[in-house]
C-alpha positions as CSV (number, residue, x, y, z in Angstrom):
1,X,40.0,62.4,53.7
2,X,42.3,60.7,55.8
3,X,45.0,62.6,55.4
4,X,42.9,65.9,56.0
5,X,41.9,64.3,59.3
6,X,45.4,64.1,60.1
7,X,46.5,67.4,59.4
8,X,43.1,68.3,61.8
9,X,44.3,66.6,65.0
10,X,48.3,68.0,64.4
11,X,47.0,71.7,64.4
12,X,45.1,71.1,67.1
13,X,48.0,69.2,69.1
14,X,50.4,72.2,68.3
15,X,47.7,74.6,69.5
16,X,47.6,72.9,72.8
17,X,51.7,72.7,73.0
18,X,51.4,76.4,72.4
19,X,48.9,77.2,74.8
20,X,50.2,75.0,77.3
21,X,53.6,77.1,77.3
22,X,52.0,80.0,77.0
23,X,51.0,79.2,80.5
24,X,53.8,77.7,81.5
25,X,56.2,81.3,81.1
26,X,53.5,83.5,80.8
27,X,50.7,84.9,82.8
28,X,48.9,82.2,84.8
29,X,45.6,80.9,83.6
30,X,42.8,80.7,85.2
31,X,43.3,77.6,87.1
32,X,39.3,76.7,87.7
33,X,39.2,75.7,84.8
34,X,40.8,78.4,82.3
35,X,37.0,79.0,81.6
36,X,37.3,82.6,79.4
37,X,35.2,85.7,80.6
38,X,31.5,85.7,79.9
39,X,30.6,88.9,77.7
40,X,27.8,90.8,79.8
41,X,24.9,91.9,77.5
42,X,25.6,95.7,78.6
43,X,28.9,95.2,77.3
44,X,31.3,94.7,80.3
45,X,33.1,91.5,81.1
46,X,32.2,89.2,83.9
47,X,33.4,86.5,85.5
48,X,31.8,83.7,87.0
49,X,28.7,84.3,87.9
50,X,26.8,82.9,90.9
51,X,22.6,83.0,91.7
52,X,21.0,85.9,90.9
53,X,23.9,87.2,88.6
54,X,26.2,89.0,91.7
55,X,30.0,88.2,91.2
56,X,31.3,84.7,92.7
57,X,34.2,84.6,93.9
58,X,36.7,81.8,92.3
59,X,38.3,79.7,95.0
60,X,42.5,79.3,95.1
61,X,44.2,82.5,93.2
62,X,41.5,83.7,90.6
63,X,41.4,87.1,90.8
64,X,45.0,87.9,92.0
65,X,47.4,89.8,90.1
66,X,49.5,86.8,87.9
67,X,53.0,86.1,89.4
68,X,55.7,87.5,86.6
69,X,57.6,84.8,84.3
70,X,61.0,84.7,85.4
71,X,62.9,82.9,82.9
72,X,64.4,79.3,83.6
73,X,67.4,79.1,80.7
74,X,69.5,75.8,80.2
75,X,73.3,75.6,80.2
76,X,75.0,77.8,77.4
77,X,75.7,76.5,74.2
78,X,78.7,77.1,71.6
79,X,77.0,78.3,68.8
80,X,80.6,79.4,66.9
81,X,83.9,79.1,68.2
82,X,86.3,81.7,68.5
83,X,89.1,81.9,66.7
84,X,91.9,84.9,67.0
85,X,90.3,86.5,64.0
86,X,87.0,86.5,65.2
87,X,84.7,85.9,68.3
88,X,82.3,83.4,68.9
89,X,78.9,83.1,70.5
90,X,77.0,80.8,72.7
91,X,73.4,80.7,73.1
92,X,71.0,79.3,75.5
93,X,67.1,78.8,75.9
94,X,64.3,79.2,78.4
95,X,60.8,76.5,77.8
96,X,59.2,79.8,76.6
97,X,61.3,80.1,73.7
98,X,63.1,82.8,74.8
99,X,67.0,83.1,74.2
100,X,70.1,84.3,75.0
101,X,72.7,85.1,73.4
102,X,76.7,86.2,74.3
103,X,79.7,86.8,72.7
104,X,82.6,84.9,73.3
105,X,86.1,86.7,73.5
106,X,88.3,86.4,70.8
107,X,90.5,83.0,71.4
108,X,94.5,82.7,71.5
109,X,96.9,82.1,68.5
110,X,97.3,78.6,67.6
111,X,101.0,78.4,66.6
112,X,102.9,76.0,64.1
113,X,106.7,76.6,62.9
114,X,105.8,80.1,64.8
115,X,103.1,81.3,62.5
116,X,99.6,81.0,63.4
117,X,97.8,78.9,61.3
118,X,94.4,81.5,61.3
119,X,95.7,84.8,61.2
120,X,99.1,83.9,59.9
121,X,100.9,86.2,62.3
122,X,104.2,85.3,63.4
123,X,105.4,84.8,67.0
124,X,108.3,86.6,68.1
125,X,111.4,85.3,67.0
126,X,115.0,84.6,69.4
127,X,113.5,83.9,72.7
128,X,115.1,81.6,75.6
129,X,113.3,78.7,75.8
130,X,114.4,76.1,78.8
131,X,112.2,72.6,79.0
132,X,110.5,72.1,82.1
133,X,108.5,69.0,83.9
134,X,110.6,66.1,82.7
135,X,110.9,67.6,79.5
136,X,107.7,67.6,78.5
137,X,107.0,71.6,78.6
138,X,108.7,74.7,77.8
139,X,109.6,78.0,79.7
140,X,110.4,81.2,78.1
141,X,113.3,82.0,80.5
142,X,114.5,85.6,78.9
143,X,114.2,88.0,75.8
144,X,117.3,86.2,74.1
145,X,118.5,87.5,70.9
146,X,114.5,88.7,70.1
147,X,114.4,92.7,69.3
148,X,110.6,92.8,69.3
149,X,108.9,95.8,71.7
150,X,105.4,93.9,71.2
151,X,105.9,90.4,71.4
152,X,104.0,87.8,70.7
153,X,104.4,84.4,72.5
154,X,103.9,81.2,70.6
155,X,101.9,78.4,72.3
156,X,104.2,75.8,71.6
157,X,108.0,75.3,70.2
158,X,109.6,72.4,68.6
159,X,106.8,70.3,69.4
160,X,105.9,70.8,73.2
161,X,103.5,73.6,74.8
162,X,104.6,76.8,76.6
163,X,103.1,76.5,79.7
164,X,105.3,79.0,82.1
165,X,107.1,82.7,81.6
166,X,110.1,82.1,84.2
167,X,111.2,84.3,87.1
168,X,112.8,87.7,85.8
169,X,112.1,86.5,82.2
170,X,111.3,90.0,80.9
171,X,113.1,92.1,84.2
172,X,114.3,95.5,83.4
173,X,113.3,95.2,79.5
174,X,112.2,99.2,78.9
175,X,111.4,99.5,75.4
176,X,108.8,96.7,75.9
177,X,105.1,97.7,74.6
178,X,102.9,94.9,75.0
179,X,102.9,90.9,75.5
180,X,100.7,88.6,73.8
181,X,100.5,85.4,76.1
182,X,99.2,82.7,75.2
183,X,96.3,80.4,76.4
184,X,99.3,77.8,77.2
185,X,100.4,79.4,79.9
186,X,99.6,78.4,83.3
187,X,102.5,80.3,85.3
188,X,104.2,83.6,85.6
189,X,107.1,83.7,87.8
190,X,108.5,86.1,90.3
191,X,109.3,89.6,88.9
192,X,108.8,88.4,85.6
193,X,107.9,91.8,83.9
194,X,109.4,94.1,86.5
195,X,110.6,97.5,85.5
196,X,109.0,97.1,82.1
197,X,108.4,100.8,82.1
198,X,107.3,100.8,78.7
199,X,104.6,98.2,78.9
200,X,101.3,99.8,78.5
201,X,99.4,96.7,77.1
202,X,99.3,93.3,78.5
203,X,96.8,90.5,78.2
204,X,96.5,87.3,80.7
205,X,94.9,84.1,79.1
206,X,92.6,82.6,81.8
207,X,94.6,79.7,81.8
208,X,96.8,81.2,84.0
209,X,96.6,80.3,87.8
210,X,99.6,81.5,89.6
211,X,101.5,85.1,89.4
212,X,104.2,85.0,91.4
213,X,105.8,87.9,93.6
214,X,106.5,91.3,92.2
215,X,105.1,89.9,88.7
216,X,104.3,93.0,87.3
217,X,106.0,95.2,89.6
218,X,107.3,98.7,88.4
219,X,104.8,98.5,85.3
220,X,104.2,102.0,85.2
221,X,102.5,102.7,82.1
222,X,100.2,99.4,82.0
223,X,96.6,101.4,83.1
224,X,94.4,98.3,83.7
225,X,95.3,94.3,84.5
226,X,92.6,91.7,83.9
227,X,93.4,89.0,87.0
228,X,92.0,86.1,85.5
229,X,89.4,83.9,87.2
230,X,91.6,81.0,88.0
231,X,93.9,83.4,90.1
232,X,93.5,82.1,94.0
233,X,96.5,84.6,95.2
234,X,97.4,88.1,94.7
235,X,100.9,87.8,96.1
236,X,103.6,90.3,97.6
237,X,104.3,93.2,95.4
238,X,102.3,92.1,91.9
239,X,101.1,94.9,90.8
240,X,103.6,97.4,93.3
241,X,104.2,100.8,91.2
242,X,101.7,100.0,88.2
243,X,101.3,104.1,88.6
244,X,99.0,104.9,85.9
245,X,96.6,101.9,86.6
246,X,93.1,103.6,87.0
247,X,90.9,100.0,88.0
248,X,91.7,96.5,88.3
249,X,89.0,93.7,89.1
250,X,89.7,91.6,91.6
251,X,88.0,87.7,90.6
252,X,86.1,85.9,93.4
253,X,88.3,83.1,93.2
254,X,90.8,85.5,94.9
255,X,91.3,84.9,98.7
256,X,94.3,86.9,99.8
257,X,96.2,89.6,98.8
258,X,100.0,90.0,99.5
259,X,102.1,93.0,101.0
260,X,102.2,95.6,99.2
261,X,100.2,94.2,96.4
262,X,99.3,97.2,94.7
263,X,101.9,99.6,96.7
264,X,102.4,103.0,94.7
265,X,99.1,102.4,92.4
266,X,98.2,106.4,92.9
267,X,96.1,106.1,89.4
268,X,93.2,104.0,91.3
269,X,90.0,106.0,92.1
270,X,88.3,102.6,93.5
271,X,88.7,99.0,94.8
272,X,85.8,96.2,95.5
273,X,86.9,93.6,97.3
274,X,84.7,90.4,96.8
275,X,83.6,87.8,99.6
276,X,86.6,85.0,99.0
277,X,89.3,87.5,100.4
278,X,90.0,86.1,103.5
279,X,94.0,88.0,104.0
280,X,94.7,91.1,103.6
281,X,99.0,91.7,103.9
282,X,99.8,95.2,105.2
283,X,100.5,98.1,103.0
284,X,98.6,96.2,100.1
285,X,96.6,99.5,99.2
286,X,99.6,101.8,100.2
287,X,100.0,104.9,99.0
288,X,96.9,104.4,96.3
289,X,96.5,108.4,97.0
290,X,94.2,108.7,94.0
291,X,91.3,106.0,96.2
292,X,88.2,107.7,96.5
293,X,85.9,104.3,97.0
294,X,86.2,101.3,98.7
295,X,83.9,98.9,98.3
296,X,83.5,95.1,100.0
297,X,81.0,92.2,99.4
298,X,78.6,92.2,101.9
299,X,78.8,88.7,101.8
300,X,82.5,89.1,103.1
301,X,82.8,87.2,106.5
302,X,86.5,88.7,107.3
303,X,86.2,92.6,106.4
304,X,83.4,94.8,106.0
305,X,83.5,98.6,104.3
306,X,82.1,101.8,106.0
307,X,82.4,105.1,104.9
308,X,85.1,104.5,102.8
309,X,87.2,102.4,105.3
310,X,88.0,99.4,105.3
311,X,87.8,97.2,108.7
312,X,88.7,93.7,109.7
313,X,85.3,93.2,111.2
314,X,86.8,90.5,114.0
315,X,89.2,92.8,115.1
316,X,87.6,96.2,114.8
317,X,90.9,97.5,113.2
318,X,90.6,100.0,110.5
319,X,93.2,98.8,107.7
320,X,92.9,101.2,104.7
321,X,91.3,104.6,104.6
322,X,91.2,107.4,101.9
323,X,90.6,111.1,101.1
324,X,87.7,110.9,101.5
325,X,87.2,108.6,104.3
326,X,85.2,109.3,107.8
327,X,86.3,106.5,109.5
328,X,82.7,105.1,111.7
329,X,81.8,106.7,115.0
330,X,79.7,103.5,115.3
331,X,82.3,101.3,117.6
332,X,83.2,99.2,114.7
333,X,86.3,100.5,115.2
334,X,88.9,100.2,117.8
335,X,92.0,101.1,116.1
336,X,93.7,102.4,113.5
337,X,95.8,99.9,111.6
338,X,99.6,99.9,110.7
339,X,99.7,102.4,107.5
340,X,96.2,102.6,107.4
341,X,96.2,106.2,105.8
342,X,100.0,105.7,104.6
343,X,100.2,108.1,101.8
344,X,96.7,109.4,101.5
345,X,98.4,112.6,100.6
346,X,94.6,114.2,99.6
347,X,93.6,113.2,103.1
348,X,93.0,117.1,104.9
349,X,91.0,116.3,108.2
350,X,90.4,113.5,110.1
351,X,88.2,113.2,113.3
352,X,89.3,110.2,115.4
353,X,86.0,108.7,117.4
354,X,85.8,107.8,120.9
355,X,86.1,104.0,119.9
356,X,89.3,104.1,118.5
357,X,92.0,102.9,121.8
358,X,95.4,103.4,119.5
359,X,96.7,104.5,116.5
360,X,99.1,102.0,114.7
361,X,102.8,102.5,113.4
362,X,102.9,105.0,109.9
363,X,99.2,105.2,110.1
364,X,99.0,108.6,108.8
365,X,102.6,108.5,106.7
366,X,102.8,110.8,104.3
367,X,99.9,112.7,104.4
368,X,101.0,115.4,103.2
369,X,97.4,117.6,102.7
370,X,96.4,116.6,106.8
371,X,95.9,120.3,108.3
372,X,93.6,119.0,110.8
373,X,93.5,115.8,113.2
374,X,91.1,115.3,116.2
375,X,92.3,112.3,118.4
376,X,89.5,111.0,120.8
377,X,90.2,111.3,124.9
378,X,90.4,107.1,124.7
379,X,93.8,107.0,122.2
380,X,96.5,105.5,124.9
381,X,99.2,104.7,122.3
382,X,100.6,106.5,119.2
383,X,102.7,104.0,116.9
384,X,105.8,104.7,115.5
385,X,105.8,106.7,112.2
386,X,102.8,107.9,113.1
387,X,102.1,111.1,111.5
388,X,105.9,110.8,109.7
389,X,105.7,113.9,106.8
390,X,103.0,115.0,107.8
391,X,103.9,118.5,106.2
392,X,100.6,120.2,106.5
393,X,100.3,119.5,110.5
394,X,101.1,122.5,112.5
395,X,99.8,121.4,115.7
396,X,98.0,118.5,116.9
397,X,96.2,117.6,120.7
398,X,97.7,114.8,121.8
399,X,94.9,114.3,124.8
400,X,95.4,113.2,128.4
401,X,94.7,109.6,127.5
402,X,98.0,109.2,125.6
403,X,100.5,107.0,127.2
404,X,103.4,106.3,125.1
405,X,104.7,107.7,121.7
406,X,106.6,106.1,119.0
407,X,109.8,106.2,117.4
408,X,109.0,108.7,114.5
409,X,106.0,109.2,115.6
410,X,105.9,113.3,114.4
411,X,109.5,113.4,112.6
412,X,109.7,115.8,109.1
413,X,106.2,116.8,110.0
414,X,105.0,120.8,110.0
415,X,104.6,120.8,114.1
416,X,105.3,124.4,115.3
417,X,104.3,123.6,119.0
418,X,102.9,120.7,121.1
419,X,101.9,119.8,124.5
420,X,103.3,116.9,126.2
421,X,100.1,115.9,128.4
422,X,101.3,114.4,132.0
423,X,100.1,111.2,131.3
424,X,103.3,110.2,128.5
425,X,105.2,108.4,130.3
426,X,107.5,107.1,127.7
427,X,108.9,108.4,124.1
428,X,110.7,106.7,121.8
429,X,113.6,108.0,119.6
430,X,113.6,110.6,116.4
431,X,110.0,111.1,117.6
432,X,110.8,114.7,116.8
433,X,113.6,114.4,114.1
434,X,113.8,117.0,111.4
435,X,111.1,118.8,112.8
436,X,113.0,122.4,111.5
437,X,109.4,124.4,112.4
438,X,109.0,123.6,115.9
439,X,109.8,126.6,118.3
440,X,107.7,125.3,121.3
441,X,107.4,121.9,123.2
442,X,105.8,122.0,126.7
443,X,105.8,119.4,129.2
444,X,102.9,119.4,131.7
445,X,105.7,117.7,134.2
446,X,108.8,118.6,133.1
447,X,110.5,116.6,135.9
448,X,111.9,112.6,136.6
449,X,112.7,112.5,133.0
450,X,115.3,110.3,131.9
451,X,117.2,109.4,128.7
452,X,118.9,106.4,127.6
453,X,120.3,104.7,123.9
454,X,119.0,101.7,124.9
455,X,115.6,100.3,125.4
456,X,116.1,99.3,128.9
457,X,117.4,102.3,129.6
458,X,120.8,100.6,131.3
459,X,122.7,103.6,130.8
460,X,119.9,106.1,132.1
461,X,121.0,110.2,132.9
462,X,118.5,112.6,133.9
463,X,117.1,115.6,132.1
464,X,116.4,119.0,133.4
465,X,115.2,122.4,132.3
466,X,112.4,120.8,130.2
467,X,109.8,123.6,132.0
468,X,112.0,126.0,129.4
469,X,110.0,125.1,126.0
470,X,113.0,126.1,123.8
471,X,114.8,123.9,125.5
472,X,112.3,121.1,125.5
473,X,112.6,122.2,121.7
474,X,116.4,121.2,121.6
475,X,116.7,118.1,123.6
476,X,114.3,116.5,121.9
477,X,115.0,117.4,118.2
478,X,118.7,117.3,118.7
479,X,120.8,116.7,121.8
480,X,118.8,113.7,122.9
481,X,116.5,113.2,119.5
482,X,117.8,109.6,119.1
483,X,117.4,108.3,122.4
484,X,114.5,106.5,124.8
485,X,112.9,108.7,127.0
486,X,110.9,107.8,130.1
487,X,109.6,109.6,132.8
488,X,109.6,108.1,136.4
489,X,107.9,109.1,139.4
């Protein structure tokens, strides 16, 4: 009897456990009491009744629709470790029972006398190795003697744990395929895998934390690069020429990327830059003619995206645009960056907005497909290089505002005439170099011109006969194409 008394008050124990989390992650009860529904004799459900039968209202939140659960889960859980064979999971659980569950990425190869001790695979055999740290580490410091095109990099030798590749370790090695580092490693050094044209396949342990300058540059066949998460820098010319990479994820615990840092990456259709970046070096996106998105944390205090461009929102400059940019007629921008559009060779038209004071130097560089360019009445200054191979322009407005012009500014590009407004009072040399299409240049003053070799024009002569456009035409693509030219008076 005793014990059936027993069992009695445990079932009703666990029933109360139940019900209380039932409450607790489900619907909310009825907190007046939790009192259920009284069953009305015609067969509908009531709730509490007041006199005379009509419906009473409960007080506090009876009768509102029940807030959803939203799931509070504890801290993850290793429910199996990964090995190199096999992943693992983790787990984790909310009060309501509920859980979660993720797969864990499969884990490094755990190396001893070069063969891994789960898999049994061997680690390439007859690389450099050079101690490091007061002896305590090793460096792989070349290929040495090893003829492997996949190689596999052990996580330790004779003892001590390879925790760096070494600058130019791998430089210039062709018939490369793929790299297997291991979850030792904490460095890559400077140009460490450049010109591995071969490489197609590379994988980077999270361990690592620093890749150093032009790591990975010249990479052409590697199509996508996992940055791990421990990565603070993308520096100078990483990822430079990595041609046939179609997306790479940059981390959050990224905060500036270098010059040039993914240079000549025409296989990338998008970018997402998340709200660490702080610095963002010039030409980093150059000549990524395949961008079509460009994407930036809203979160991001430094630079904001609009229309496909991307601003540094302190400066209203406009630092890297695409084919398919419109770059904001909002006033967000004020100028167009150094190589904004530099080798946006998809780029066909382009309206400038009123906002925008100057274009930058090799802003619109090789933009081969630009036909068409509107340039506000507010542009005082066009930068050197501006429109440089710009195959496609035949003509272009350069509007009254328009003060000076750059070295370069239109050299190699399609011009077949243009109009020198009377407010340029200053052009710089090869502005018109190699411009073999151009019949016509007028100048709305063709008078007090002068041309010197030197930037102070201190050996000044004057021009004449620029009212003649042919002449105009020869002056300034050839007889005086390499000099200063300023206009006085």
């Amino acid at each position: 009897m005793k014990h059936k008394f027993l069992a009695v008050i445990m079932a009703i124990a666990t029933a109360l456990c139940m019900a209380f989390s039932v409450t607790a992650c489900g619907e909310k009860g009825n907190e007046t009491g939790n009192n259920p529904p009284v069953v009305d004799p015609s067969g509908g459900e009531q709730g509490n009744q007041g006199e005379g039968g009509t419906q009473k209202p409960d007080d506090g939140e009876q009768g509102e629709t029940p807030a959803p659960h939203v799931h509070s889960f504890g801290e993850w859980k290793v429910t199996k470790e990964s090995t190199c064979k096999e992943a693992g999971t983790k787990k984790r659980s909310c009060a309501c029972g509920e859980k979660e569950t993720q797969t864990l990425p499969l884990a490094g190869h755990d190396f001893e006398n070069m063969i891994c001790k789960v898999c049994g695979i061997q680690a390439s055999l007859g690389l450099e190795y050079t101690l490091i740290n007061e002896d305590k580490e090793y460096e792989i410091s070349g290929l040495g003697d090893c003829k492997d095109t996949d190689l596999i990099i052990t996580n330790n030798y004779e003892g001590a744990p390879v925790t760096s590749i070494g600058d130019h370790a791998f430089e210039l090695c062709s018939k490369l395929t793929s790299i297997t580092i291991p979850d030792s490693v904490i460095t890559i050094g400077e140009m460490t895998f450049y010109g591995c044209t071969s490489l197609i396949s590379i994988t980077i342990p999270d361990s690592v934390t620093s890749l150093g300058e032009g790591a990975f540059y010249g990479c052409e066949g590697v199509n996508s690069i996992d940055i791990p998460d421990n990565v603070t820098e993308i520096k100078a010319y990483s990822f430079s020429r990595c041609g046939e990479m179609t997306s790479i994820d940059i981390p959050s615990s990224v905060t500036s990327i270098g010059i040039s840092a993914f240079l000549g990456c025409w296989g990338l259709t998008s970018i997402d830059i998340p709200s660490s970046v702080t610095l963002i070096g010039r030409s980093a996106f150059t000549g990524c003619s395949g961008l079509m998105e460009i994407k930036v944390d809203t979160k991001n205090q430094t630079y904001h995206a609009k229309d496909n461009c991307l601003i540094e929102t302190h400066s209203q400059t406009l630092i890297l645009g695409c084919k398919t940019s419109k770059i904001p007629d909002d006033g967000s921008v004020t100028k167009i960056g150094d190589g904004a559009f530099d080798g946006c060779s998809g780029l066909t038209s382009i309206t400038i907005p009123d906002s925008v004071t100057s274009i930058g130097g090799d802003a619109f560089l090789d933009c081969f497909g630009l036909t068409s360019i509107t340039i506000s009445n507010n542009v005082t200054s066009i930068g050197y290089g501006a429109f440089q191979d710009c195959k496609g322009l035949t003509s272009i407005d350069i509007p009254s505002s328009v003060t000076s012009i750059g070295n370069n500014a239109f050299s190699s590009s399609g011009l077949i005439s243009i109009t020198i407004p009377n407010s340029v009072a200053w052009i710089e040399w090869g502005t018109f170099a190699f411009c073999s299409n151009l019949k016509e240049v007028h100048f709305e003053n063709p008078n007090g011109w002068k041309v010197s070799r030197n930037e102070d024009m201190s050996d000044a002569k004057a021009v004449s006969g620029l009212d003649d456009p042919a002449t105009a035409v020869k002056y300034l693509t050839d007889t005086y194409c390499w000099n200063y030219w300023k206009r006085e008076g």
